[in-house]
N, C-alpha and C positions, 0 to 999 in steps of 0.2 A: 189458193193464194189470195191475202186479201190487196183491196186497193192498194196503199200505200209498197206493199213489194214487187207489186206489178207496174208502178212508176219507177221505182228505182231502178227495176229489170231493164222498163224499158230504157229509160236515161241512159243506162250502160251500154245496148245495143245501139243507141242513136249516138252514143261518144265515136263507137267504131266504126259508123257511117259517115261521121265528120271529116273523123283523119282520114279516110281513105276517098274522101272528095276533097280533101286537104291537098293531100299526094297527087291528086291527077291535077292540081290546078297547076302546083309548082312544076308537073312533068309538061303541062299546057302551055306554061309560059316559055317552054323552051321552043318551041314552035314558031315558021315565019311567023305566020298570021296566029294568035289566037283565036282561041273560040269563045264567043260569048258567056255562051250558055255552060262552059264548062266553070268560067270563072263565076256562076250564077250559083251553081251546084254546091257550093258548103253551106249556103247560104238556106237551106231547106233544113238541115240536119241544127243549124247552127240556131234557130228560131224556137226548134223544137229543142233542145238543151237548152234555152232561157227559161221556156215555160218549166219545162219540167227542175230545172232546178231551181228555180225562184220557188217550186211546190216546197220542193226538198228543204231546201231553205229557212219557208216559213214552218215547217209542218212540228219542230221542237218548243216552238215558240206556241204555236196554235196549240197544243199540248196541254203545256205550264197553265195560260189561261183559263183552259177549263179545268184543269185540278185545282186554280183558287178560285174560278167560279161555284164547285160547287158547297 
């Protein structure tokens, strides 16, 4: 597997670690007290789907480039 499908792989598995610290925040909020660090927790998944899709993003564009670079 080269780089580029093992980003995408992962971007996919960290989408479905997002929503399911999505889901415990809104299940959190139902709570007297919430908990911090639960409403902390998308926030890990959610850093890592910027980078990884800002990769994705640029990576059609990086492409183009060097097919008129060379």
């Amino acid at each position: 597997m080269n780089w580029n499908k093992w980003i995408r792989q992962f971007h996919r598995w960290i989408s479905i670690a997002f929503t399911l610290a999505v889901i415990a925040n809104i299940a959190a909020m139902g709570m007297e007290e919430p908990v911090l660090w639960i409403g902390l927790l998308a926030l890990v998944p959610l850093i890592l789907l910027l980078v990884t899709g800002l990769y994705l993003f640029v990576l059609p564009y990086a492409a183009k480039r060097r097919d008129i670079a060379r």
